[in-house]
mmCIF entry with sequence, helices, sheets and N, C-alpha, C, O atoms, coordinates in Angstrom:
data_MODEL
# 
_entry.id   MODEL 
# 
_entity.id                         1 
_entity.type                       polymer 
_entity.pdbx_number_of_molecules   1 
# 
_entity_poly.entity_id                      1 
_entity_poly.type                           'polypeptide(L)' 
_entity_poly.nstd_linkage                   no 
_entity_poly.nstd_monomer                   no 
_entity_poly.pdbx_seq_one_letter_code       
;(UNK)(UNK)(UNK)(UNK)(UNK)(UNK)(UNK)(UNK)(UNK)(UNK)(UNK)(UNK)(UNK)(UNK)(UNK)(UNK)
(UNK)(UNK)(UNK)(UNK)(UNK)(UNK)(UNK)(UNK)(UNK)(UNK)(UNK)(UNK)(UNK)(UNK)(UNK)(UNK)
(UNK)(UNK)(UNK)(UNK)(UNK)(UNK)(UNK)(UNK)(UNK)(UNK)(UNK)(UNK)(UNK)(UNK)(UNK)(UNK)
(UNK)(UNK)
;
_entity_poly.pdbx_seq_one_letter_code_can   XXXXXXXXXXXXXXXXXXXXXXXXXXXXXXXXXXXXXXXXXXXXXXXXXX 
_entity_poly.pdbx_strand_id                 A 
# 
loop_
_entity_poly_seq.entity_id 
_entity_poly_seq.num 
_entity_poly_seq.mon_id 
_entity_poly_seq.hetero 
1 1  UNK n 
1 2  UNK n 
1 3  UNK n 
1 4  UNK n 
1 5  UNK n 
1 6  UNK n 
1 7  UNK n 
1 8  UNK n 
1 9  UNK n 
1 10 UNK n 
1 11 UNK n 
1 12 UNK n 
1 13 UNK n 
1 14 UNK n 
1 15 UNK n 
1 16 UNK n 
1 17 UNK n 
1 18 UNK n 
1 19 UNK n 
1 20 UNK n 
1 21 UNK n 
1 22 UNK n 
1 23 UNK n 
1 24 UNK n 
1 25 UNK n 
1 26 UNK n 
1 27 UNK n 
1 28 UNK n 
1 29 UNK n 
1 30 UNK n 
1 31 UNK n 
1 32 UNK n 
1 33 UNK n 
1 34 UNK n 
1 35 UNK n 
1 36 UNK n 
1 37 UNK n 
1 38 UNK n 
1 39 UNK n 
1 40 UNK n 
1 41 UNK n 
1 42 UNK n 
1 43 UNK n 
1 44 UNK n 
1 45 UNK n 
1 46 UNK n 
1 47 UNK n 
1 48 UNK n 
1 49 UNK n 
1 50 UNK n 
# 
_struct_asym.id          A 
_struct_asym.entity_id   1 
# 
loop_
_struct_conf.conf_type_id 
_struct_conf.id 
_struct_conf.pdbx_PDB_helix_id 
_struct_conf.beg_label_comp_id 
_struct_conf.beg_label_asym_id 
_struct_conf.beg_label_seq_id 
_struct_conf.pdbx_beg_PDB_ins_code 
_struct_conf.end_label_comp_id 
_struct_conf.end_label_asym_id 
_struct_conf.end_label_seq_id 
_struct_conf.pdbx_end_PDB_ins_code 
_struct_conf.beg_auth_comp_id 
_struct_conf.beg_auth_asym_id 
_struct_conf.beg_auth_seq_id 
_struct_conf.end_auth_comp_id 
_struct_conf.end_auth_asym_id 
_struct_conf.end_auth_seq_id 
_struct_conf.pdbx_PDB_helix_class 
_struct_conf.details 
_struct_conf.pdbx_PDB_helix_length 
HELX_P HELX_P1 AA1 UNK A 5  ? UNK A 10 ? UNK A 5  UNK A 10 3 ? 6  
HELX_P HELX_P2 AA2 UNK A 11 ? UNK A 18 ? UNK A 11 UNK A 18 1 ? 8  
HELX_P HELX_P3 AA3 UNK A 22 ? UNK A 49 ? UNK A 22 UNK A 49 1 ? 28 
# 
_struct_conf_type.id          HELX_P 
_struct_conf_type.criteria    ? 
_struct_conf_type.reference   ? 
# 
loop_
_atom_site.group_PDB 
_atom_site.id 
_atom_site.type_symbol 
_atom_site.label_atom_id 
_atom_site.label_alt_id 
_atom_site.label_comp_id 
_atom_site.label_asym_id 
_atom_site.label_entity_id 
_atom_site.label_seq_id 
_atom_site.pdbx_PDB_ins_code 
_atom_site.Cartn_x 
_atom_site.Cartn_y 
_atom_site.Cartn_z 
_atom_site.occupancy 
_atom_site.B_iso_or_equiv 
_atom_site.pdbx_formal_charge 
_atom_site.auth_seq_id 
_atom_site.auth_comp_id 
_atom_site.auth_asym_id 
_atom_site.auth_atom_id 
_atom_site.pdbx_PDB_model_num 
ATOM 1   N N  . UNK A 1 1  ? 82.966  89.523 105.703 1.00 0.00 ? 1  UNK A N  1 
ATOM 2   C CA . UNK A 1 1  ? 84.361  89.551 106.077 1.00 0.00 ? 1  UNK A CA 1 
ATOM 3   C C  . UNK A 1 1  ? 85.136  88.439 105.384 1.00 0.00 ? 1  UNK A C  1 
ATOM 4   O O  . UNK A 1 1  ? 86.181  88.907 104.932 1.00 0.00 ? 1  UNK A O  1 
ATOM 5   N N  . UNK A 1 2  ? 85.024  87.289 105.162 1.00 0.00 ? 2  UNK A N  1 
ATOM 6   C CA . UNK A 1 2  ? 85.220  86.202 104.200 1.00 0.00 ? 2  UNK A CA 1 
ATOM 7   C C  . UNK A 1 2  ? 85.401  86.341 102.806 1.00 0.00 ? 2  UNK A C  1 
ATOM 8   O O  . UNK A 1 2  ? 86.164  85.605 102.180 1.00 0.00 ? 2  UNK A O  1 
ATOM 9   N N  . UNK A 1 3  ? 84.694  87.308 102.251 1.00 0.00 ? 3  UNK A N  1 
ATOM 10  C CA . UNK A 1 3  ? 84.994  87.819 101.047 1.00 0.00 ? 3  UNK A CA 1 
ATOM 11  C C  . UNK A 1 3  ? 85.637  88.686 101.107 1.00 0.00 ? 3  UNK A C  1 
ATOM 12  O O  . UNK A 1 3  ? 86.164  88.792 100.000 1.00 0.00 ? 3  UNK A O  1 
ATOM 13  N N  . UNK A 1 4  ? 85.991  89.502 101.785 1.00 0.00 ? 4  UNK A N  1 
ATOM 14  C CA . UNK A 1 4  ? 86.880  90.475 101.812 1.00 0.00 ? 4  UNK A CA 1 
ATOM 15  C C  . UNK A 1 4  ? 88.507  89.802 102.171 1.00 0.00 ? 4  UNK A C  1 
ATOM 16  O O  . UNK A 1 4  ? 89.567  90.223 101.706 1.00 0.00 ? 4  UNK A O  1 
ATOM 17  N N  . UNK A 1 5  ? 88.361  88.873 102.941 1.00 0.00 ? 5  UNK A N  1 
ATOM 18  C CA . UNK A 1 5  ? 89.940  88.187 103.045 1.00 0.00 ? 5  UNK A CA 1 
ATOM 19  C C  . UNK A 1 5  ? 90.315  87.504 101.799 1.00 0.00 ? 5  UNK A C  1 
ATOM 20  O O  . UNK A 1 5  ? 91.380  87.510 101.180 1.00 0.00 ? 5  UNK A O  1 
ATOM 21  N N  . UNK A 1 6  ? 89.273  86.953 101.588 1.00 0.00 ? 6  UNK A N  1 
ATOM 22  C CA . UNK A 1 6  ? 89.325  86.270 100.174 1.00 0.00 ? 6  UNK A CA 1 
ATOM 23  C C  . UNK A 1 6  ? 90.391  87.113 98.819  1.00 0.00 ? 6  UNK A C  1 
ATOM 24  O O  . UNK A 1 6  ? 91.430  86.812 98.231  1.00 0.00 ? 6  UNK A O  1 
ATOM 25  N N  . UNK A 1 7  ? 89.224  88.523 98.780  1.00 0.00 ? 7  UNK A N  1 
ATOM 26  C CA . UNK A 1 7  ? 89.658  89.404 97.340  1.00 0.00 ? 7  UNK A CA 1 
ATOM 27  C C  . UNK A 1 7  ? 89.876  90.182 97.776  1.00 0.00 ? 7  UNK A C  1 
ATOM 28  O O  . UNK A 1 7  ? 89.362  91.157 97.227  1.00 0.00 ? 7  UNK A O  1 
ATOM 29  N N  . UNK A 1 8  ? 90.598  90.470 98.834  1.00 0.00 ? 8  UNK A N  1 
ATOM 30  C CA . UNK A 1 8  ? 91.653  91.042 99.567  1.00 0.00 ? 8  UNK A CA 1 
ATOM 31  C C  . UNK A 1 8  ? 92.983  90.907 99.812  1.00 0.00 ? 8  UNK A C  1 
ATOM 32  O O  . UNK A 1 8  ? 93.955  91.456 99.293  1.00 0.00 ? 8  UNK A O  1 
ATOM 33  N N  . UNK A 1 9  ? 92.882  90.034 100.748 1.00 0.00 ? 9  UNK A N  1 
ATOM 34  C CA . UNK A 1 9  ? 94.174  89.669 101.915 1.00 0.00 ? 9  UNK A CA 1 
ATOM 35  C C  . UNK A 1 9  ? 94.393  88.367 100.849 1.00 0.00 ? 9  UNK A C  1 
ATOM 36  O O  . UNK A 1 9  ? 95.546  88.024 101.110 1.00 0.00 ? 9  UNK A O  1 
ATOM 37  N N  . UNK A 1 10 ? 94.122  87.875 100.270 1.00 0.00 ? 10 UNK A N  1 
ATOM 38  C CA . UNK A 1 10 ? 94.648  87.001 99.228  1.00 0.00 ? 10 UNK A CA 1 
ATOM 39  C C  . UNK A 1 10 ? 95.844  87.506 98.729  1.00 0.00 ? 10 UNK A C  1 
ATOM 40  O O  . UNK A 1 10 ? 97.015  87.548 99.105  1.00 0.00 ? 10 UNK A O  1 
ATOM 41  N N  . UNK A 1 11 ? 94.948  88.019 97.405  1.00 0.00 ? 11 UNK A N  1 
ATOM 42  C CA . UNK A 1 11 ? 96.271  89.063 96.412  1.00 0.00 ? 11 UNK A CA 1 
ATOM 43  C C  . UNK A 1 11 ? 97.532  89.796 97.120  1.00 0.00 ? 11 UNK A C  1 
ATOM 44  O O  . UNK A 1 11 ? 98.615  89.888 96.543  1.00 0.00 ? 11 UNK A O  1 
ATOM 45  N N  . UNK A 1 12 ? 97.272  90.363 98.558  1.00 0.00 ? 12 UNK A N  1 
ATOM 46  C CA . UNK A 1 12 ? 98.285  91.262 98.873  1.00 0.00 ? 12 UNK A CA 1 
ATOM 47  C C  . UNK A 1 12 ? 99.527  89.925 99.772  1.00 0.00 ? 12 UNK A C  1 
ATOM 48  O O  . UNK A 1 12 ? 100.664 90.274 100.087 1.00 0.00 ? 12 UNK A O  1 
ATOM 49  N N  . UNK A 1 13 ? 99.084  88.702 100.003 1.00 0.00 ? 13 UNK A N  1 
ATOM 50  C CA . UNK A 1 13 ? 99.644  88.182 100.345 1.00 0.00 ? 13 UNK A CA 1 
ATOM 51  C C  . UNK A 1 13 ? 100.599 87.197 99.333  1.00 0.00 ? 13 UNK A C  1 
ATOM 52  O O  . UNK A 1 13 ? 101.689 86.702 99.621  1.00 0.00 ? 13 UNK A O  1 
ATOM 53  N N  . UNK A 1 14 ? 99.984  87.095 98.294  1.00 0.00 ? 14 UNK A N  1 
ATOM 54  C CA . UNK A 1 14 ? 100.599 86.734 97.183  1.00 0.00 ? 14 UNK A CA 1 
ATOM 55  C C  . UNK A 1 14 ? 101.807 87.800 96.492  1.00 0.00 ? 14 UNK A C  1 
ATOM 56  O O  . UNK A 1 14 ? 102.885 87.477 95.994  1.00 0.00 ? 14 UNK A O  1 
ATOM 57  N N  . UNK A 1 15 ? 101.197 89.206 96.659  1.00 0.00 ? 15 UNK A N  1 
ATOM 58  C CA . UNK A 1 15 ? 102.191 89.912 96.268  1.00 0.00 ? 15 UNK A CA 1 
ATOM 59  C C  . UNK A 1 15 ? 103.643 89.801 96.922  1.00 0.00 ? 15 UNK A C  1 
ATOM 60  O O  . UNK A 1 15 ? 104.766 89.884 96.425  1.00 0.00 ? 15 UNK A O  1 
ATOM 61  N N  . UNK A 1 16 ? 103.241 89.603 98.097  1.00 0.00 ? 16 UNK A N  1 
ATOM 62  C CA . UNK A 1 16 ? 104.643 89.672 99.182  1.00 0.00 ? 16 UNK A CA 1 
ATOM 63  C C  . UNK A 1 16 ? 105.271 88.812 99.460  1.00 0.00 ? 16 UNK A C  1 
ATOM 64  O O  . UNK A 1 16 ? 106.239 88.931 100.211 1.00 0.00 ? 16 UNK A O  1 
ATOM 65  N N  . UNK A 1 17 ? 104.735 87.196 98.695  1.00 0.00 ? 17 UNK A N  1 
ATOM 66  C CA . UNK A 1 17 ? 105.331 86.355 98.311  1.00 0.00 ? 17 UNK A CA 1 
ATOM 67  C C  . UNK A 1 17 ? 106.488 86.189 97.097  1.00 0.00 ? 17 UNK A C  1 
ATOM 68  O O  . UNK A 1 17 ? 107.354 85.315 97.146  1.00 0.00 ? 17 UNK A O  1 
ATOM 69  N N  . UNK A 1 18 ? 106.341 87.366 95.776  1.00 0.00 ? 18 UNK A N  1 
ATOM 70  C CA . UNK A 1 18 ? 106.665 87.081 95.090  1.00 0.00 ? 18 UNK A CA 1 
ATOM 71  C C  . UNK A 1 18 ? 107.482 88.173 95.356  1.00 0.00 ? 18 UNK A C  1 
ATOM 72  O O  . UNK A 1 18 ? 108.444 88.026 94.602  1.00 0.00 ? 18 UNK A O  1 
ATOM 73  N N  . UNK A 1 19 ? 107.655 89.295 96.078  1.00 0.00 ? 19 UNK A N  1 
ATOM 74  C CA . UNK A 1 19 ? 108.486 90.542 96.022  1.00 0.00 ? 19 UNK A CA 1 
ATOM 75  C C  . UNK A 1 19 ? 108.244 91.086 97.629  1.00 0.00 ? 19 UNK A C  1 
ATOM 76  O O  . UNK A 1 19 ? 107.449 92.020 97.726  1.00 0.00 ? 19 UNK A O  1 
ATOM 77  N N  . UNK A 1 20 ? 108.665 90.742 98.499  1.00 0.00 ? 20 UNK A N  1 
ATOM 78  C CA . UNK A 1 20 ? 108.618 91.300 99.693  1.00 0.00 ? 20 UNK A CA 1 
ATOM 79  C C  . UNK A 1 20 ? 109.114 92.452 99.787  1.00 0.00 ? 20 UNK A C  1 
ATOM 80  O O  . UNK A 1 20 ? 110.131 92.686 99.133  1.00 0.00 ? 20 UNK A O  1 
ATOM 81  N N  . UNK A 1 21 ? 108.680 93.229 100.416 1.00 0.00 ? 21 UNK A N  1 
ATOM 82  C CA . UNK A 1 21 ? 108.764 95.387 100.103 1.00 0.00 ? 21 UNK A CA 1 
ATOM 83  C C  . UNK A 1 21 ? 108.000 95.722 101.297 1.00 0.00 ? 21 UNK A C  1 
ATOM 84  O O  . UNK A 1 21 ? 107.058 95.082 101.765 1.00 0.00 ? 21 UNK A O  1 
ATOM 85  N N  . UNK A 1 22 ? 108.637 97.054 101.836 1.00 0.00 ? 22 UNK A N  1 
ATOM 86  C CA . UNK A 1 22 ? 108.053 97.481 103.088 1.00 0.00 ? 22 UNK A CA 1 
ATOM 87  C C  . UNK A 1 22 ? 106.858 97.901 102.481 1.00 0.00 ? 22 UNK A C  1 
ATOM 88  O O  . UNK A 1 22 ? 105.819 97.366 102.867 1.00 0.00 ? 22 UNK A O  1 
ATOM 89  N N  . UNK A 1 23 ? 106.811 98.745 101.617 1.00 0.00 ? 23 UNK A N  1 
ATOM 90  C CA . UNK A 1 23 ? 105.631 98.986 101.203 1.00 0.00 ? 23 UNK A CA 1 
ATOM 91  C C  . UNK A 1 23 ? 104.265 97.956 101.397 1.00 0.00 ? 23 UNK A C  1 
ATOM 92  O O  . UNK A 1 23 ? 103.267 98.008 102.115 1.00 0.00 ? 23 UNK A O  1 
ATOM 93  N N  . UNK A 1 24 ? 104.655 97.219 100.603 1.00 0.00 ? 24 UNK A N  1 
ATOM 94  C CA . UNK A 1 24 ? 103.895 96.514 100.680 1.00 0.00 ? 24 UNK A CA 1 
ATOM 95  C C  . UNK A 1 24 ? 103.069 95.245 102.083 1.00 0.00 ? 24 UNK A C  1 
ATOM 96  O O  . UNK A 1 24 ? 101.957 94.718 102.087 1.00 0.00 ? 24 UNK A O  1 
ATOM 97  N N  . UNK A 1 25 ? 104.038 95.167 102.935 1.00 0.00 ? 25 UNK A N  1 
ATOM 98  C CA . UNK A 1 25 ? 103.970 95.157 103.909 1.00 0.00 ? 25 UNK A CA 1 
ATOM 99  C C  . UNK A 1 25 ? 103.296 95.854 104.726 1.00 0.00 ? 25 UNK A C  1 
ATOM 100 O O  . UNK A 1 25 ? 102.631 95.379 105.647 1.00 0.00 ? 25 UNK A O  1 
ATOM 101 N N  . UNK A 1 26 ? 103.396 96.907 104.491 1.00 0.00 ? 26 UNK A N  1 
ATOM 102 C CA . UNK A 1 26 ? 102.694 98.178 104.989 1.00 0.00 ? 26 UNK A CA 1 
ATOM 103 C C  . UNK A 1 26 ? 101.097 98.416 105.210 1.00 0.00 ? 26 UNK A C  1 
ATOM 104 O O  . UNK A 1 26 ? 100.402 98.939 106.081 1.00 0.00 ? 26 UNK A O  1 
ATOM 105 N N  . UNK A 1 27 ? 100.824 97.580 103.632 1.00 0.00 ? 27 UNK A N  1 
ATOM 106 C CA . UNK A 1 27 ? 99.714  97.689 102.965 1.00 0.00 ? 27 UNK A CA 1 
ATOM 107 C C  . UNK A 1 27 ? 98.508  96.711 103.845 1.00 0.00 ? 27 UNK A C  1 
ATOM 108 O O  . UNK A 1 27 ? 97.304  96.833 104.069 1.00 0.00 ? 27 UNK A O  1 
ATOM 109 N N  . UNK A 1 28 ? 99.773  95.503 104.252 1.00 0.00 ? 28 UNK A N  1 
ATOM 110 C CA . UNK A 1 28 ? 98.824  94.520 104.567 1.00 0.00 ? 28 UNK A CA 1 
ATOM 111 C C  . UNK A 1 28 ? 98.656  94.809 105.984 1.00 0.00 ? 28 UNK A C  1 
ATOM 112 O O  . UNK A 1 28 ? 97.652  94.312 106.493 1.00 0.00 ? 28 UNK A O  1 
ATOM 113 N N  . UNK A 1 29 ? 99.391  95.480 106.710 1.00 0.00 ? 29 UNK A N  1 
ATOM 114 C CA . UNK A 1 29 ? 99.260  95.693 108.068 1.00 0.00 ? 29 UNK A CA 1 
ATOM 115 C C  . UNK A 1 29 ? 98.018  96.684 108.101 1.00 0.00 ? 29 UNK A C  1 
ATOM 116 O O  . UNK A 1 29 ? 96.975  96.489 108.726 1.00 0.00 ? 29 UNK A O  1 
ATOM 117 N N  . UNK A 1 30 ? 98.231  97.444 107.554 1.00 0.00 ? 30 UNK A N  1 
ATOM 118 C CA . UNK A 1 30 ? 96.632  98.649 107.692 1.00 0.00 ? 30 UNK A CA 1 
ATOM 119 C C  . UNK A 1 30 ? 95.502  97.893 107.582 1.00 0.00 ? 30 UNK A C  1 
ATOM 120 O O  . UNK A 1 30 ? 94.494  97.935 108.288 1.00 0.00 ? 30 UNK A O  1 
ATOM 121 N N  . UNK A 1 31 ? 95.850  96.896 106.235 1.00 0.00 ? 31 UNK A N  1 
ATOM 122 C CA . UNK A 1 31 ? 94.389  96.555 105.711 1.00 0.00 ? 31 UNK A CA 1 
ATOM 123 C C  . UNK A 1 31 ? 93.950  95.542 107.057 1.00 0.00 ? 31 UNK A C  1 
ATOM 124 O O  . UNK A 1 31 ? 92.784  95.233 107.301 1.00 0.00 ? 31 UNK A O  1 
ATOM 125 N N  . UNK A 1 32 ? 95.108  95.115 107.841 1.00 0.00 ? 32 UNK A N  1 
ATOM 126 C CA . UNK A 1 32 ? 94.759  93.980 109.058 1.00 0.00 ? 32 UNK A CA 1 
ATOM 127 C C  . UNK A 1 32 ? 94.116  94.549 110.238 1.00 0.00 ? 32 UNK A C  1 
ATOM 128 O O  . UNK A 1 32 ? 93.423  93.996 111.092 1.00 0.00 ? 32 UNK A O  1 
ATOM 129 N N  . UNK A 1 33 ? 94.593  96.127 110.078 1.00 0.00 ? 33 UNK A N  1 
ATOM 130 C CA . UNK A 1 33 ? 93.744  97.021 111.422 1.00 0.00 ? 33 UNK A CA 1 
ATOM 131 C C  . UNK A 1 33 ? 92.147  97.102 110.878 1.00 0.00 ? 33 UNK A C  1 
ATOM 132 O O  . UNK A 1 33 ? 91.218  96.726 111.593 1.00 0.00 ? 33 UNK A O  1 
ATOM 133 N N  . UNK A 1 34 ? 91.931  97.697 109.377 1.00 0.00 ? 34 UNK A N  1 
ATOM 134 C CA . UNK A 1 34 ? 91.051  97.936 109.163 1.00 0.00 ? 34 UNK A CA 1 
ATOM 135 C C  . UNK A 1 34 ? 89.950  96.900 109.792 1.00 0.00 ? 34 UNK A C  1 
ATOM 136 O O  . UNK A 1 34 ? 89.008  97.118 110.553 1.00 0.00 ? 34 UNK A O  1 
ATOM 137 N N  . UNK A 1 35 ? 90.478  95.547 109.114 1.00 0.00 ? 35 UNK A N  1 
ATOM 138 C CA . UNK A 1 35 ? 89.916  94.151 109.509 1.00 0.00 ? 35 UNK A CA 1 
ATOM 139 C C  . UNK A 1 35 ? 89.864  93.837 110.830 1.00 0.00 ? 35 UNK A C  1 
ATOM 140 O O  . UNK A 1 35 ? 89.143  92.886 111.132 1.00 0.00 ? 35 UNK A O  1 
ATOM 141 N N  . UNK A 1 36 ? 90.156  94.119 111.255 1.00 0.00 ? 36 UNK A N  1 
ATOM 142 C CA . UNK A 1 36 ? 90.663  93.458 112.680 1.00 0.00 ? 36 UNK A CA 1 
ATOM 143 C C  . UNK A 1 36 ? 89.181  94.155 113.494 1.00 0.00 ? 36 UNK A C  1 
ATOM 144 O O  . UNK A 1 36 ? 88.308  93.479 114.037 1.00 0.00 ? 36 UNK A O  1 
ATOM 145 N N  . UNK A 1 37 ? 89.215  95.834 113.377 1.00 0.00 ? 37 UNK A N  1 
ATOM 146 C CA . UNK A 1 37 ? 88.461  97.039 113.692 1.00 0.00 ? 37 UNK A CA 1 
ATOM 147 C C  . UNK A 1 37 ? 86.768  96.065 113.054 1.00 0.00 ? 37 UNK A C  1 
ATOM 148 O O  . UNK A 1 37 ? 85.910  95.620 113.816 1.00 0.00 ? 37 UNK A O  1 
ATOM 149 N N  . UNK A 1 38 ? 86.743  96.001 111.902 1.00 0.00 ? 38 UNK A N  1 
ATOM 150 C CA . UNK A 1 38 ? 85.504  95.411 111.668 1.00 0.00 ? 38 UNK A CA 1 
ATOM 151 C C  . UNK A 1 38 ? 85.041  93.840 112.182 1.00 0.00 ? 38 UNK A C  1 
ATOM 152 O O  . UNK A 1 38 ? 83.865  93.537 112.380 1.00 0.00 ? 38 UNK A O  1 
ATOM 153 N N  . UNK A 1 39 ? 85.816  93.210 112.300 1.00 0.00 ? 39 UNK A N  1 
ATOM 154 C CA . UNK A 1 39 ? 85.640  92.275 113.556 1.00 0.00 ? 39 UNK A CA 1 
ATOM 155 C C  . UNK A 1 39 ? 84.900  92.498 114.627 1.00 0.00 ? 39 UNK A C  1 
ATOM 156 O O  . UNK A 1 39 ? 83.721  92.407 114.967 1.00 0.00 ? 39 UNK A O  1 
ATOM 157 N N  . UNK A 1 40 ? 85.900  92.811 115.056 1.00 0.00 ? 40 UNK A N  1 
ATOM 158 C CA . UNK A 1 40 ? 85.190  93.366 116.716 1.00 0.00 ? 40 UNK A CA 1 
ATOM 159 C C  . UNK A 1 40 ? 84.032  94.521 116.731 1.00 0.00 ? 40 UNK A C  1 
ATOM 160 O O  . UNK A 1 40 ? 83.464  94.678 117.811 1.00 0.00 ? 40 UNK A O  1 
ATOM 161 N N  . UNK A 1 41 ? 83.692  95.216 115.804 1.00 0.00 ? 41 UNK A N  1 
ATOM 162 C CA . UNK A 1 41 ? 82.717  95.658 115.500 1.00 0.00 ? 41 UNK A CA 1 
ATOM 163 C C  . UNK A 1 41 ? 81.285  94.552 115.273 1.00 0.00 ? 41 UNK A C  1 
ATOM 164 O O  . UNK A 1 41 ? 80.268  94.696 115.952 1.00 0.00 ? 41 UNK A O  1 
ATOM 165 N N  . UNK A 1 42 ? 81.388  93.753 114.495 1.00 0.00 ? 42 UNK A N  1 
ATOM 166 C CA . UNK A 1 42 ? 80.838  92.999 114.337 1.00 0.00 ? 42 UNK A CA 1 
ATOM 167 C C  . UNK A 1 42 ? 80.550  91.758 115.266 1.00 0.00 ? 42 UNK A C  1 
ATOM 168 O O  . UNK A 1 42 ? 79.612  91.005 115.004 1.00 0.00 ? 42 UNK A O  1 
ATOM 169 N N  . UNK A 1 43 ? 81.495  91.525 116.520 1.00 0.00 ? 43 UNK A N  1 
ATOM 170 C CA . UNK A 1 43 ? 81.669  90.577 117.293 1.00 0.00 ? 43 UNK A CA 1 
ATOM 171 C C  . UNK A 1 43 ? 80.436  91.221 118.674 1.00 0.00 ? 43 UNK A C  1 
ATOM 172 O O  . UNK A 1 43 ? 79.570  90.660 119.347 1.00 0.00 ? 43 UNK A O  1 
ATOM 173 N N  . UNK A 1 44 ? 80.953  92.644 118.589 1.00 0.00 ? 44 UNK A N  1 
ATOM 174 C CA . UNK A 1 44 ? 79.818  93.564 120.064 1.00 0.00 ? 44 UNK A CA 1 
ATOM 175 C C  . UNK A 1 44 ? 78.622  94.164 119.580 1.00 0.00 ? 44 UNK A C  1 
ATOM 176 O O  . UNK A 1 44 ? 77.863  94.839 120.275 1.00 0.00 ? 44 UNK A O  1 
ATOM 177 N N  . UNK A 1 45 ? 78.442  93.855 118.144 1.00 0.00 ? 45 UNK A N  1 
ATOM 178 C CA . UNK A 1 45 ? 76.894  93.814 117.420 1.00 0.00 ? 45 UNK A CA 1 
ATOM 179 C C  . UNK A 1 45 ? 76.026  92.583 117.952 1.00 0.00 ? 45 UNK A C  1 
ATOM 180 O O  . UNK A 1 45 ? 75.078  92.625 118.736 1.00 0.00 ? 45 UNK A O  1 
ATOM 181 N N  . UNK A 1 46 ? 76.626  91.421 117.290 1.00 0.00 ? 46 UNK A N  1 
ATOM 182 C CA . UNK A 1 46 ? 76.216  90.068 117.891 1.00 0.00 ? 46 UNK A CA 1 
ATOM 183 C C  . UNK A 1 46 ? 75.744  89.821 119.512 1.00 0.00 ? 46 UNK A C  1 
ATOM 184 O O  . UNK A 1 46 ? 74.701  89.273 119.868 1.00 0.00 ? 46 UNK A O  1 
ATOM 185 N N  . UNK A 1 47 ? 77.100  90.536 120.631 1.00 0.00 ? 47 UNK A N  1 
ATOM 186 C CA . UNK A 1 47 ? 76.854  90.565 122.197 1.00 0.00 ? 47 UNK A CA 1 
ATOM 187 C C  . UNK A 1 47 ? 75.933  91.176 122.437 1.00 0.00 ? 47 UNK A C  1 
ATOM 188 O O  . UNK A 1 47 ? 75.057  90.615 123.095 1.00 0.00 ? 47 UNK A O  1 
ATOM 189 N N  . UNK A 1 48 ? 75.739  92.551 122.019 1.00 0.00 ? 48 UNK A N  1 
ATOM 190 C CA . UNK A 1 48 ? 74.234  93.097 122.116 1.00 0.00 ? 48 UNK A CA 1 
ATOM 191 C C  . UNK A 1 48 ? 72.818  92.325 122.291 1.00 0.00 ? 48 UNK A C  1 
ATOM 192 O O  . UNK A 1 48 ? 71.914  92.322 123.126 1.00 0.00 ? 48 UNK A O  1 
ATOM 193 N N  . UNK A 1 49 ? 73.189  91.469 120.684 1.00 0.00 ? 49 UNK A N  1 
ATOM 194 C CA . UNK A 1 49 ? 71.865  90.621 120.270 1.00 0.00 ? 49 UNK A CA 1 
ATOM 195 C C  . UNK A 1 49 ? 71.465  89.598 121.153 1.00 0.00 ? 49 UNK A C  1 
ATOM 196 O O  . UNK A 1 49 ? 70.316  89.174 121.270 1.00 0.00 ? 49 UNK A O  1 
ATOM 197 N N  . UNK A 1 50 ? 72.520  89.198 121.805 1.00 0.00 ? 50 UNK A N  1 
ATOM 198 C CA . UNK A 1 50 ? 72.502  87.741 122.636 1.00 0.00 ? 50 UNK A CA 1 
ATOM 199 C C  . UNK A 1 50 ? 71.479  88.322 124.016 1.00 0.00 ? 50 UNK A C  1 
ATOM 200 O O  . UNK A 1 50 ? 71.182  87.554 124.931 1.00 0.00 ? 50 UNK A O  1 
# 
């Protein structure tokens, strides 16, 4: 997940620095569900294990 924010959520945040656009905006909000979704996926993998 660290690499993925990295060469991810990097670039798209840079983009919207230099040109703010719904679009693009757009882009980063999905990609934040996607993320968000694999989180907590990954958070009630771990609770299991415990």
């Amino acid at each position: 997940m660290l690499a993925v924010t990295g060469l991810v959520f990097a670039p798209l945040h840079g983009r919207l620095e230099r040109a703010a656009s719904k679009p693009a905006l757009l882009v980063l909000v999905r990609a934040n569900w996607l993320r968000t979704t694999a989180w907590t996926a990954q958070v009630a993998c771990a609770a299991t294990l415990v």
